[in-house]
Legacy VTK file of the C-alpha trace (Angstrom):
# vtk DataFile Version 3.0
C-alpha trace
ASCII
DATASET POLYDATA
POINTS 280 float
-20.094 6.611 11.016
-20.697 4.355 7.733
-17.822 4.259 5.011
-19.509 6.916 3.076
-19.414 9.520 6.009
-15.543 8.234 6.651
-14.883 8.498 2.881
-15.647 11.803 2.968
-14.247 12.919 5.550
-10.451 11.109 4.726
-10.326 12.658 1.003
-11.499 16.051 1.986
-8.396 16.557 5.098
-6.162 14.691 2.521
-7.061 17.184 -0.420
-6.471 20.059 1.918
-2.499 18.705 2.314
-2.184 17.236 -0.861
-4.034 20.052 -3.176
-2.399 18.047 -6.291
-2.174 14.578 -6.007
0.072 12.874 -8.831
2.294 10.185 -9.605
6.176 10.621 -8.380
7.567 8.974 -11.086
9.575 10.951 -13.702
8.984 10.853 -17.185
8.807 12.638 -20.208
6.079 10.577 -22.952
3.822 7.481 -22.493
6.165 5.052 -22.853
8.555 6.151 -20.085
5.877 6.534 -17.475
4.770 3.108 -18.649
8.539 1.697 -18.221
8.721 3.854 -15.059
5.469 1.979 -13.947
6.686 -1.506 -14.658
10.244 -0.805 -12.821
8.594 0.252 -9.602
6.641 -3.005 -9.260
8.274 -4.405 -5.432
10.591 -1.212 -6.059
10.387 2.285 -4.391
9.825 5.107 -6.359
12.469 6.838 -5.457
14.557 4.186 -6.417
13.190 4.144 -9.773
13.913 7.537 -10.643
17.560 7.621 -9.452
18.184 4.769 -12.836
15.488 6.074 -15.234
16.984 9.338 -16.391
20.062 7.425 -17.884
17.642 4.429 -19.043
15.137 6.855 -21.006
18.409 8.875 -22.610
19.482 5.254 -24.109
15.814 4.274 -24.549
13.990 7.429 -25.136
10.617 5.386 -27.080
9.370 2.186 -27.431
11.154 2.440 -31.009
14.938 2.500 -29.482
14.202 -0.757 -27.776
13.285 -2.567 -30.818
15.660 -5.605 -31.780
17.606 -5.364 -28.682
17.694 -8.386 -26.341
16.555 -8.032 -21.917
20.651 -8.470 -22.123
20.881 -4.889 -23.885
19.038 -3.525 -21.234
19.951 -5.183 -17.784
23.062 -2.669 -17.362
20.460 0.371 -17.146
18.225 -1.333 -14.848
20.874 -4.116 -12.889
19.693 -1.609 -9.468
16.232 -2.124 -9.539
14.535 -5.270 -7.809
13.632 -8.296 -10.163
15.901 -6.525 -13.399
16.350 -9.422 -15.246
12.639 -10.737 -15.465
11.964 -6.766 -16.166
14.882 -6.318 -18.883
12.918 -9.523 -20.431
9.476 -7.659 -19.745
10.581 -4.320 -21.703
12.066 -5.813 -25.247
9.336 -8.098 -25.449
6.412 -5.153 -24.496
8.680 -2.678 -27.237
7.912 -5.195 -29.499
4.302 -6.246 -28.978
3.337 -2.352 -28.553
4.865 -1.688 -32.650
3.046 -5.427 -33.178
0.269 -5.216 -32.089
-0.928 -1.440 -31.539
0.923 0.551 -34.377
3.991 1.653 -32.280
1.920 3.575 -29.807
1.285 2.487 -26.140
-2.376 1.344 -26.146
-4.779 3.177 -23.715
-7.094 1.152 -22.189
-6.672 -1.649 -19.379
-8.123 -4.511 -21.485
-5.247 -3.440 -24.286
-2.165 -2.638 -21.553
-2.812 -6.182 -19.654
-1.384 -7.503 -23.104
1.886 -6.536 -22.756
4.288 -8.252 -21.260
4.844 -7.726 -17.129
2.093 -5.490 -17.549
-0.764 -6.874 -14.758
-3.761 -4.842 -13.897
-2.262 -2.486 -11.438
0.400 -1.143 -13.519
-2.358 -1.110 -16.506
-4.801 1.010 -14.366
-1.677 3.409 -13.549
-1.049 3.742 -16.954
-4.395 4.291 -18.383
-5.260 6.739 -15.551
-2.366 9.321 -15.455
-1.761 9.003 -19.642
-5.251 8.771 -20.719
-7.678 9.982 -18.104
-9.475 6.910 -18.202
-10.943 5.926 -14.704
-8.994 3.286 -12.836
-7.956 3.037 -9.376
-4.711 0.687 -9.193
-4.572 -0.777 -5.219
-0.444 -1.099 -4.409
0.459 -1.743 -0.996
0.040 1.315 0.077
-3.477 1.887 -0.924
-4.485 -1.477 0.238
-3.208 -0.935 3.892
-4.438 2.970 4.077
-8.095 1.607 2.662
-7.861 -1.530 4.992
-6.489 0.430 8.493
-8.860 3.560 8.618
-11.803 1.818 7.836
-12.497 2.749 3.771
-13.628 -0.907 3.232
-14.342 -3.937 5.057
-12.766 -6.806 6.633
-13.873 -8.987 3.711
-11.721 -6.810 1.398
-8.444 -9.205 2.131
-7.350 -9.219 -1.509
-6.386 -5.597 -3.912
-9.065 -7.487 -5.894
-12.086 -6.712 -3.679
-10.052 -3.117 -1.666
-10.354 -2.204 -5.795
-14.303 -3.725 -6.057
-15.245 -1.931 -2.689
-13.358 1.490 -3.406
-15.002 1.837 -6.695
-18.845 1.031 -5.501
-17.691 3.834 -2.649
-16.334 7.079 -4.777
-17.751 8.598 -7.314
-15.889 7.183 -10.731
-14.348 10.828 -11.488
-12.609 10.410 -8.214
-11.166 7.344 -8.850
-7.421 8.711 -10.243
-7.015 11.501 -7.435
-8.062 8.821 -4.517
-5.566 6.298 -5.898
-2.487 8.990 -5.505
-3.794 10.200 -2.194
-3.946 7.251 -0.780
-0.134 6.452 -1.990
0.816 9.815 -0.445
-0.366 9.175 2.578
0.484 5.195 3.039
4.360 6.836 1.316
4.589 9.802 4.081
2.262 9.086 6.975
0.170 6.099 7.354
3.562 4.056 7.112
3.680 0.049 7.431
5.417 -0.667 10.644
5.191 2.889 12.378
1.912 4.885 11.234
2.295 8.814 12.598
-0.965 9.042 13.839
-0.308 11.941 15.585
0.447 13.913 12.511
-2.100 12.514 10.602
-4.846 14.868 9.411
-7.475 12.203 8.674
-7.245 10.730 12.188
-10.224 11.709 13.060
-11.970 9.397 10.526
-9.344 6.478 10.863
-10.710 3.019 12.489
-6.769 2.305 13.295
-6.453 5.027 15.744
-9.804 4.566 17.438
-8.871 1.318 18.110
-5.644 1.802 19.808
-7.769 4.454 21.629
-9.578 1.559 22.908
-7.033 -0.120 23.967
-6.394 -0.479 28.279
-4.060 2.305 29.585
-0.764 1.509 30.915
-0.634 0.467 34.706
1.859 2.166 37.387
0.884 -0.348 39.979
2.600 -3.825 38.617
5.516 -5.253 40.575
8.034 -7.271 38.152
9.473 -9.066 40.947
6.241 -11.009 41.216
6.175 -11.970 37.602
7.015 -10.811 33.827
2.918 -10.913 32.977
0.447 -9.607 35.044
-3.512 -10.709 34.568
-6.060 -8.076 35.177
-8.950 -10.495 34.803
-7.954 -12.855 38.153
-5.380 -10.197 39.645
-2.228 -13.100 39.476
1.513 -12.506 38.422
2.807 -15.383 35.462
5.858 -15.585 33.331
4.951 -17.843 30.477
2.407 -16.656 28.472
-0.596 -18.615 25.978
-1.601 -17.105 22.721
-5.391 -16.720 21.512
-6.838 -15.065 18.601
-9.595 -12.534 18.981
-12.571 -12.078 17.285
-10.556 -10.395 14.146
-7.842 -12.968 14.102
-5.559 -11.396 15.738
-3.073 -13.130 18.006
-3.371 -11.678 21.550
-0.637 -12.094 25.040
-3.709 -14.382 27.215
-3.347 -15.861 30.864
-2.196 -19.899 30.842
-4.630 -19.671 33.787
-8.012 -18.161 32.908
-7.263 -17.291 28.792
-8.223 -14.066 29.411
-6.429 -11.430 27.232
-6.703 -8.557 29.661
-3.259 -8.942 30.297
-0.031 -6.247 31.400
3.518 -6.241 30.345
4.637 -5.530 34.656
8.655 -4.190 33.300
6.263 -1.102 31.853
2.743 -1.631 32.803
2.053 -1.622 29.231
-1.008 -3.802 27.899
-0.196 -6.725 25.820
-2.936 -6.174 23.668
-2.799 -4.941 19.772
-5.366 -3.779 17.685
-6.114 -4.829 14.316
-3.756 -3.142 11.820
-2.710 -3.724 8.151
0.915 -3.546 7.991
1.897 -5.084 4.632
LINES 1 281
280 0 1 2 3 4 5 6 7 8 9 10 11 12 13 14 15 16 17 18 19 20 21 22 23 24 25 26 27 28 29 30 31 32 33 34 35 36 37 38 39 40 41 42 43 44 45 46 47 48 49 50 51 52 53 54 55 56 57 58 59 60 61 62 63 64 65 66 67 68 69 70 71 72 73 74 75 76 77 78 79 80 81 82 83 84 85 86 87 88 89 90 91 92 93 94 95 96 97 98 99 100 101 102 103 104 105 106 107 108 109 110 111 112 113 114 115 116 117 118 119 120 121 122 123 124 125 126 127 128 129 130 131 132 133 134 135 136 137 138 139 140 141 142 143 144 145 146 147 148 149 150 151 152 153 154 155 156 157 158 159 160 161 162 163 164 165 166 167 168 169 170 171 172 173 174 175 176 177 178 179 180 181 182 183 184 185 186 187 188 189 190 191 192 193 194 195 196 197 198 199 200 201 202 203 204 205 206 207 208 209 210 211 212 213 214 215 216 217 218 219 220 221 222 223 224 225 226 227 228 229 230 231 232 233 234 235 236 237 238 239 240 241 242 243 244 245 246 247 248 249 250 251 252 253 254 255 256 257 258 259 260 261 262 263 264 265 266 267 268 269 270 271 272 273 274 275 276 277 278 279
């Protein structure tokens, strides 16, 4: 299938579990879901959520924070990752948003990137959920769920070009909906370091899983005593393993003997090989 066809197919099973797909930040105006925004940057949501009611009571609008210092603000926030570069970040945006843009939080990407700790993901967040405008913001988790079931190619290694691709591939009024579905799913399913594939209702599209599909079965028929490693290639027992990359850089369990990489765990009869996966 080409990425179209596997496009299609992902955001259709994902609309049918996620009927509203939306932000799970908490806030109340524009300039809380933009502070919300900027304190979940290398933070978890969740996380996020459990300081903000407190935070927004102090600092309901952009106003409250004017001509206090990051040193004001630290206490509300000491919980979340990075807080004093991000106490710093919110005084000095309160004060460039009443500066610069009449005391309302601008709308637009080009006009958010101006503030300060405000980069183009959080921008495209923004200007998305508060304005409609259409953006698709690539976090983590939308980079790895794009990358690992196949929504772009293996040139995409940067958000940069995962953004470039995903936008040339969905329709623009699409753009806000696929960015929180494929959050969701990276948040809840398609995890980092253990996906559940076999929960996942877009499996049937994902390159991932047909890859591990591919992979050689396990092996009853291996006798540890003869050796930790067993090749399949030349049919010989070994206990210290070489390393080779394949053909999409990843590093593979190959025989010191023949470099093949067909090669067997013999404590499980598990094979050594892994498939590609994105598991930032």
């Amino acid at each position: 299938m080409n990425r179209t066809q596997r496009a299609h197919g992902v955001f259709e099973a994902l609309r049918k579990v996620i009927p509203e797909p939306e932000t799970e930040l908490e806030y109340e105006n524009t300039w809380q879901l933009l502070v919300a925004v900027m304190l979940s940057a290398q933070c978890t949501d969740a996380r996020v959520n459990l300081v903000t009611p407190a935070l927004f009571e102090r600092f309901p609008d952009s106003e409250s924070m004017l001509g206090c210092t990051s040193e004001d603000v630290l206490p509300w926030i000491r919980s979340i990752s990075y807080p004093n570069s991000k106490a710093k970040h919110l005084v000095q945006t309160a004060a460039i948003i009443h500066e610069r843009f009449g005391g309302e939080v601008p709308g637009t990407v080009d006009e958010l990137v101006q503030l300060q700790g405000v980069g183009r993901k959080t921008a495209q967040v923004v200007a998305s959920v508060a304005f409609n405008v259409p953006a698709l913001a690539v976090d983590t988790h939308v980079f790895r769920v794009a990358n690992r079931i196949g929504l772009v190619t293996r040139a995409a290694t940067t958000p940069e070009k995962v953004e470039r691709q995903l936008k040339s591939l969905l329709p623009q009024a699409t753009w806000g909906d696929a960015h929180h579905l494929l959050i969701l799913h990276g948040r809840y399913t398609c995890m980092a370091r253990s996906p559940n594939c076999s929960n996942c209702v877009a499996s049937d599209w994902c390159d991932y899983l047909s890859r591990l599909q591919r992979l050689p079965q396990s092996r009853t028929d291996l006798d540890p005593k003869k050796g930790s490693y067993f090749c399949a290639s030349r049919n010989h027992y070994f206990d210290a393993p070489d390393s080779v990359s394949d053909r999409n850089g990843v590093d593979q369990v190959s025989c010191p003997r023949c470099g093949s990489m067909n090669v067997f765990l013999t404590k499980n009869g598990a094979s050594t090989k892994q498939a590609l996966d994105f598991r930032v």
